[in-house]
C-alpha positions as CSV (number, residue, x, y, z in Angstrom):
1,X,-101.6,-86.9,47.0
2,X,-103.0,-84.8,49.7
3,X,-99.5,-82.8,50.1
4,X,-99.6,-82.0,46.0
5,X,-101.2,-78.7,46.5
6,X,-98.6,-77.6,49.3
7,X,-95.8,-78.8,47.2
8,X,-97.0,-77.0,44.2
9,X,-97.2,-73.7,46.3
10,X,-93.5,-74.0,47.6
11,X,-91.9,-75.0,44.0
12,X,-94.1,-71.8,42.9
13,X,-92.4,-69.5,45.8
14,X,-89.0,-71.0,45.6
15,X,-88.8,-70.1,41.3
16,X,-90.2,-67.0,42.3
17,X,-87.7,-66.2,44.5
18,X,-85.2,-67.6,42.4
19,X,-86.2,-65.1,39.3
20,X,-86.3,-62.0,41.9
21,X,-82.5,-62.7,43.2
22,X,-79.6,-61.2,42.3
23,X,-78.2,-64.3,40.3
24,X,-81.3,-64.6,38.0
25,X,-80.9,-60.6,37.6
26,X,-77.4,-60.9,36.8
27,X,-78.2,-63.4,34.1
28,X,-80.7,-60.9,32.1
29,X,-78.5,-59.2,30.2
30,X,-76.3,-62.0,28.4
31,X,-77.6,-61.3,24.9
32,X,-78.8,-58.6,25.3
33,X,-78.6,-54.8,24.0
34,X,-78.6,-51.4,26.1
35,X,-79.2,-48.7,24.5
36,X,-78.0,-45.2,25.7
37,X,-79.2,-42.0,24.2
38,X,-78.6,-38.3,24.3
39,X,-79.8,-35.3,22.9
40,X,-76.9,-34.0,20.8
41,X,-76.1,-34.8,17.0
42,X,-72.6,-36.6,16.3
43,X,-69.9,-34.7,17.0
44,X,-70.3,-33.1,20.8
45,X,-69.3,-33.6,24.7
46,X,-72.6,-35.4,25.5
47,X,-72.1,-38.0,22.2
48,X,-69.0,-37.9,23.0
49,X,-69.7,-39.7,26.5
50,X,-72.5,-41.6,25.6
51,X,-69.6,-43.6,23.0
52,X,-67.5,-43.8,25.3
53,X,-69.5,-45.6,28.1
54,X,-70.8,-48.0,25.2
55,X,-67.2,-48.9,24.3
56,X,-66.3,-49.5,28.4
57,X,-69.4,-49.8,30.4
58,X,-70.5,-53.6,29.0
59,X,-67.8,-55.5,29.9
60,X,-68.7,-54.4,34.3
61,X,-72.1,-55.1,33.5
62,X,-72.7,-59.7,34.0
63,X,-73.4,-61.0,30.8
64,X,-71.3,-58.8,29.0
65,X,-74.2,-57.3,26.6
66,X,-73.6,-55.2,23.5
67,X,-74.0,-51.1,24.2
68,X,-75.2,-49.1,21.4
69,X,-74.9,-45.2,21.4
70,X,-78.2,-43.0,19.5
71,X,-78.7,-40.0,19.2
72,X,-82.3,-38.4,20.0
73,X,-82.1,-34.8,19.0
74,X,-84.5,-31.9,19.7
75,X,-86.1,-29.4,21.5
76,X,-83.0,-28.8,23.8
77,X,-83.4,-32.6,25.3
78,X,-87.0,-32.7,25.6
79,X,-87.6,-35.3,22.7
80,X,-85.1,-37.4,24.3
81,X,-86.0,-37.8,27.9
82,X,-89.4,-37.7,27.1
83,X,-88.9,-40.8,25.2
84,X,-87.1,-42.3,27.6
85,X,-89.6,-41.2,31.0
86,X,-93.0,-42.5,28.6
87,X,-91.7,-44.5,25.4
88,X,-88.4,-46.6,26.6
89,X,-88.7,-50.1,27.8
90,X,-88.4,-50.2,31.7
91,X,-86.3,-53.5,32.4
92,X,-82.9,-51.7,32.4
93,X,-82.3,-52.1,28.8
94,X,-82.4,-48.1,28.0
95,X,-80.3,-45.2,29.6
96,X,-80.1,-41.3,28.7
97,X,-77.5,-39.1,29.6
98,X,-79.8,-36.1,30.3
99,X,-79.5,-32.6,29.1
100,X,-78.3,-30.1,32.1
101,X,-81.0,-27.7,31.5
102,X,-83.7,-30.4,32.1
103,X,-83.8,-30.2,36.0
104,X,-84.3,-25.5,35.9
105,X,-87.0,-26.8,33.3
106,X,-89.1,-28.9,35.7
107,X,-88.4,-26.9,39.0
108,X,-89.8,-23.7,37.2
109,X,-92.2,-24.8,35.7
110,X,-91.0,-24.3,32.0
111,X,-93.2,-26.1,29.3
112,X,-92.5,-29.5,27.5
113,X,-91.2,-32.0,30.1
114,X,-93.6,-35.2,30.5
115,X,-92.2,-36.8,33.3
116,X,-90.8,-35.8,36.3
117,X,-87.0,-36.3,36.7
118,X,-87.4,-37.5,40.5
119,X,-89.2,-40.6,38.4
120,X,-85.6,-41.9,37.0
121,X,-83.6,-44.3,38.5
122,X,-80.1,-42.4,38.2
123,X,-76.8,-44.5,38.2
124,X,-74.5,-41.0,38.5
125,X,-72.9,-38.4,37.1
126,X,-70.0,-38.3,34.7
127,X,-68.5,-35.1,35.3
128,X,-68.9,-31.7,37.7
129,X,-67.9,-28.9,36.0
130,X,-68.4,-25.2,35.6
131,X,-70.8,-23.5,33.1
132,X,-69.1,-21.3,31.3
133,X,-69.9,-18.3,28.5
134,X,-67.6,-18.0,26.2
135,X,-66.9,-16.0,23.0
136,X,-64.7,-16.0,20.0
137,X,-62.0,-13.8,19.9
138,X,-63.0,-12.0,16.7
139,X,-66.3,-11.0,18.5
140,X,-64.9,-7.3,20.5
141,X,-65.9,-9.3,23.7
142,X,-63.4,-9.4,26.5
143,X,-65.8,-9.2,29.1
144,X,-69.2,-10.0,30.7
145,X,-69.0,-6.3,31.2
146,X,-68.8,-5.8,27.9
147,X,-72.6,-7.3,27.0
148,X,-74.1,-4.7,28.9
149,X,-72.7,-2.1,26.7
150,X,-74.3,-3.5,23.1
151,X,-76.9,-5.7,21.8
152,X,-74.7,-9.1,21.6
153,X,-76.1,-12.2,19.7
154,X,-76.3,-15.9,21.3
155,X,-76.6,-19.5,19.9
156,X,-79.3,-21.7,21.3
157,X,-80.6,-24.8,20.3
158,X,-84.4,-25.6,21.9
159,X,-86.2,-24.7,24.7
160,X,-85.1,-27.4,27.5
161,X,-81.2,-26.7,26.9
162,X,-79.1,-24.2,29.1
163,X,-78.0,-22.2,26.0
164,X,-81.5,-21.1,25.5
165,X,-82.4,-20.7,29.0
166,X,-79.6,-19.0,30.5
167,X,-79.0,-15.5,28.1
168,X,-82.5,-14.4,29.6
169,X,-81.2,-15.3,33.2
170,X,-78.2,-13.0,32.3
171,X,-80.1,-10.1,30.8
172,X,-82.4,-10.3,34.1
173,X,-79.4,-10.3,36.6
174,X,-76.8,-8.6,35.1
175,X,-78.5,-5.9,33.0
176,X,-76.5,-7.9,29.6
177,X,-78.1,-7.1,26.1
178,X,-78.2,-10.4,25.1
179,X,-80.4,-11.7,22.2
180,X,-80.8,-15.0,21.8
181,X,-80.8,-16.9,18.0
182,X,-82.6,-20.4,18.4
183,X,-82.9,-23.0,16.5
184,X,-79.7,-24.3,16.1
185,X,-79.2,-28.2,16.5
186,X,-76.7,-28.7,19.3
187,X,-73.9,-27.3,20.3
188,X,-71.3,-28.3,17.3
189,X,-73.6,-26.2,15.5
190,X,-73.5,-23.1,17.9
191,X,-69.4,-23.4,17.9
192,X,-69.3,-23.0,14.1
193,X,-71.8,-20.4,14.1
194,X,-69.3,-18.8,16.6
195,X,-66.7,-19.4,14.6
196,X,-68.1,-18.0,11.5
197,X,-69.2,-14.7,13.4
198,X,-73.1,-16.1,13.2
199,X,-73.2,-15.6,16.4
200,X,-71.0,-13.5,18.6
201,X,-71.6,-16.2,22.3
202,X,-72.1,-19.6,22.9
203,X,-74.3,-19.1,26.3
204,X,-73.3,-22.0,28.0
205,X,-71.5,-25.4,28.0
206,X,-69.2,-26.8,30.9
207,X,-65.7,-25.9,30.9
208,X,-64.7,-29.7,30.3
209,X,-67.1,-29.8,27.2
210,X,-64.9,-26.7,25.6
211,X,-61.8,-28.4,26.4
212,X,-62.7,-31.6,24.8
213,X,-63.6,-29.4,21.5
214,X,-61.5,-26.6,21.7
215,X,-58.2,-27.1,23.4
216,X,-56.1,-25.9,20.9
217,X,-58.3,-22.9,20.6
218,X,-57.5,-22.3,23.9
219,X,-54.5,-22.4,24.4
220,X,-54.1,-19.8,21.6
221,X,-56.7,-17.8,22.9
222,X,-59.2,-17.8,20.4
223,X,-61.5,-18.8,22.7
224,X,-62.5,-16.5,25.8
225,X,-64.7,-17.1,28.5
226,X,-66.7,-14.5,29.6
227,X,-68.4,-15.7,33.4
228,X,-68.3,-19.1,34.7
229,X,-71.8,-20.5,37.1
230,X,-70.4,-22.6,39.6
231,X,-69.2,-23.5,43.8
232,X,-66.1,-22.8,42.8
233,X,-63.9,-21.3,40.6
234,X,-62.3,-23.4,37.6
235,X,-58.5,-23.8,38.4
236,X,-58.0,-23.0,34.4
237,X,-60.4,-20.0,35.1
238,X,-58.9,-18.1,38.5
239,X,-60.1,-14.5,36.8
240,X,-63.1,-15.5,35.5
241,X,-65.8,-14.4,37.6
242,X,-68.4,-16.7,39.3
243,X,-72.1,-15.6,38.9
244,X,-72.8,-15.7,42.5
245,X,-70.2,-13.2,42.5
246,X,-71.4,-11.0,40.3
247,X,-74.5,-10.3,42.1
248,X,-73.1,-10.0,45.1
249,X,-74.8,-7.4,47.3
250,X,-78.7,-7.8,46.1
251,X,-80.2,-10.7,48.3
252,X,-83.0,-11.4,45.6
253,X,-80.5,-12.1,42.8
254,X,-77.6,-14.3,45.2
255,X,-80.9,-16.9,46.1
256,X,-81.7,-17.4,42.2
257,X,-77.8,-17.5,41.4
258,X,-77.3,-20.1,44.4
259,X,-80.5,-22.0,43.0
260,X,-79.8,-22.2,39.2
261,X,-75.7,-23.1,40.5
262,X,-76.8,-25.8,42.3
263,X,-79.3,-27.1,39.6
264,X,-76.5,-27.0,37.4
265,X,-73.7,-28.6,39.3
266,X,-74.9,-32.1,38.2
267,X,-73.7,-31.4,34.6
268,X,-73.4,-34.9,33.0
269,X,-76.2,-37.3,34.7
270,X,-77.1,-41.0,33.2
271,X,-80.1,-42.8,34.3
272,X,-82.3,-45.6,33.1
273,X,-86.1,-45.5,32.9
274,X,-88.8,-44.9,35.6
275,X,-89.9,-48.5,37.2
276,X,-86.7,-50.6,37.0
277,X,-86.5,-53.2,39.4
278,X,-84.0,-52.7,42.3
279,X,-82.0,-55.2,41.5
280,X,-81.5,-54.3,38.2
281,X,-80.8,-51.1,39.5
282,X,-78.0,-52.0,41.5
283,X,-76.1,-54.1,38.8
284,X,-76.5,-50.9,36.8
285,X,-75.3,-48.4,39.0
286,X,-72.6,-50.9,40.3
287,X,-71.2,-50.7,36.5
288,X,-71.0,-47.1,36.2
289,X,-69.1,-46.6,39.4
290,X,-66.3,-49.5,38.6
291,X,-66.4,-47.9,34.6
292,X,-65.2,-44.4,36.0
293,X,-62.8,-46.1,37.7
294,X,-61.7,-48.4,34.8
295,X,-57.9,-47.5,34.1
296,X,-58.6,-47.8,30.3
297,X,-62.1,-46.2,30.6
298,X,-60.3,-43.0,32.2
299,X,-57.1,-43.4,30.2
300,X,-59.2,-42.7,27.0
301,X,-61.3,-39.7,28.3
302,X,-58.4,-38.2,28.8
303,X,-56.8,-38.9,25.3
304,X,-59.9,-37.2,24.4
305,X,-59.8,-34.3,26.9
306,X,-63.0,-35.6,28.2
307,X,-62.9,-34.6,32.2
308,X,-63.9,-37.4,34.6
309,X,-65.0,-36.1,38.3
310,X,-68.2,-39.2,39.0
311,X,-71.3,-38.8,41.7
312,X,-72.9,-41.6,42.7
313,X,-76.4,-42.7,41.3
314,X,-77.7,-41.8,45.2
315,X,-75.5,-38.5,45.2
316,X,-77.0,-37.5,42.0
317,X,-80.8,-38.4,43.4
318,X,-80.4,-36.3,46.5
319,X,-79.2,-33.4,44.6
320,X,-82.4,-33.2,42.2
321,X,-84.6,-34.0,45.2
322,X,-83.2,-30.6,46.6
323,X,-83.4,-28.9,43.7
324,X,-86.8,-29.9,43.1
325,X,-87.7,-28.8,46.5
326,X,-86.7,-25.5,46.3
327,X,-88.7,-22.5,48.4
328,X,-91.6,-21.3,46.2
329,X,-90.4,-17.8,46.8
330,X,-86.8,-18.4,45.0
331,X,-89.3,-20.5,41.9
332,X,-90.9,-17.4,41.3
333,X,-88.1,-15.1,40.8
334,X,-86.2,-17.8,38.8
335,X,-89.4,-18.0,36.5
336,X,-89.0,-14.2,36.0
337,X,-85.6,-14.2,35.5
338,X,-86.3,-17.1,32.5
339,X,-89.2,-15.6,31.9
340,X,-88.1,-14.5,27.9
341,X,-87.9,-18.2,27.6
342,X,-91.3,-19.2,28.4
């Protein structure tokens, strides 16, 4: 009777071990439901993506639970990863594919986030593609050149998304006249305001999002990108300039243009909530890397003209880390150059 106590104390380690391992974790999700969100309405790249990991991602995930896609609109992603950094449950149930403009929001500053995104856990990025203004080709516009020359009119959705950030960041660095209309409530919204001659740009989206919405457009040419923000050069795009090359020769304005580029560059990033547990972590991120390779995962992006090029979860953690810890000295000159946005 003497040993009971002892006993007691190993049975209690040995479950508790037991419930921490990698088999018990494995187990969690049978019967259960993960929820992904985004910040777009029906219709766009980002809901686009978000329905098809829900269709793919479960069956690399043990237990096989059910995914199911919603749509958390507002405020240029704010609303959405908000919800998911201080609302979401935080046992791996939840993930958000986060809006681009999220991570220039918190390094400069800008007003509206509520958690930091160094608190996710990240399990990678989807794609890595270019930025790119475009405009219709009713609109006069052949060139970036050509916004410096007249008062030209932008769609923008809210305050945390690229499109409203980035026409201030022009006008700043490359003396454009560009005048942003808000409000509008994502980007299938801007493209018909485009369309309709609402608007004469659509500041920004990544080149893969336009081809997944517009490739007929263009190959016809109705669509016509203006400049493109990346490393590199689209292969579709080899005469479209690069900002970094357009301000070329003024020290000041290459550090901002190398900073926002490389905030940018992770252009389609999924994580689940702050506080996971590891393990849970791991089965996650394990998931998303085998779904980007899944044959039938890829087959159908590409049915959809939906461009695959993954990061890993840790890949896409360094890169905000280094982002966030940008010199103070290029901060403040991004904050000016954004500053019409604050």
């Amino acid at each position: 009777m003497s040993r009971a106590p002892a006993v007691r104390r190993i049975v209690v380690a040995l479950l508790a071990a037991a419930i921490a391992s990698p088999a018990f974790s494995q187990d969690f999700y049978a019967g259960k439901t993960i929820s992904i969100s985004t910040f777009t309405p029906p219709g766009g790249n980002y809901d686009a993506f978000i329905r098809l990991l829900a269709q793919y991602m479960p069956r690399h995930v043990p237990g096989r639970p059910q995914m199911l896609p919603v749509n958390q609109t507002g405020a240029g992603g704010l609303i959405a990863i908000n919800h998911a950094g201080k609302i979401a449950p935080r046992d791996g149930t939840f993930l958000t594919l986060a809006g681009q403009g999220l991570l220039i929001q918190e390094a400069t500053g800008g007003p509206g986030l509520q958690v930091s995104l160094a608190d996710f856990r990240w399990l990678g990025n989807i794609t890595r593609s270019n930025n790119v203004t475009v405009t219709w080709h009713t609109s006069g516009l052949r060139r970036i050149e050509d916004a410096r020359l007249r008062e030209t009119t932008v769609g923008a959705s809210g305050a945390g998304s690229i499109s409203a950030q980035f026409p201030s960041v022009f006008n700043a660095l490359l003396g454009t006249k560009f005048k942003t209309i808000a409000g509008y409530d994502g980007g299938p919204a801007i493209n018909l305001a485009m369309r309709r001659g609402e608007v004469d740009v659509r500041g920004m989206d990544t080149w893969a999002g336009y081809k997944s919405v517009f490739a007929e457009e263009i190959r016809e040419g109705k669509l016509v990108p203006l400049m493109q923000i990346g490393h590199v050069r689209e292969k579709d795009l080899p005469g479209t300039p690069l900002l970094t090359e357009l301000v070329k020769g003024d020290p000041d304005k290459e550090a901002v243009a190398e900073f926002l580029t490389t905030a940018l560059a992770v252009s389609r990033p999924v994580a689940t909530t702050p506080g996971v547990p590891p393990e849970r972590l791991a089965i996650l991120r394990r998931a998303f890397d085998d779904v980007m390779r899944d044959p039938d995962f890829v087959a159908e992006a590409r049915r959809q003209s939906l461009e695959i090029d993954p990061m890993t979860g840790a890949e896409v953690e360094a890169s905000i880390r280094r982002v966030l810890d940008t010199p103070k000295e290029i901060i403040a000159r991004a904050r000016a150059a954004l500053g019409e946005t604050r």
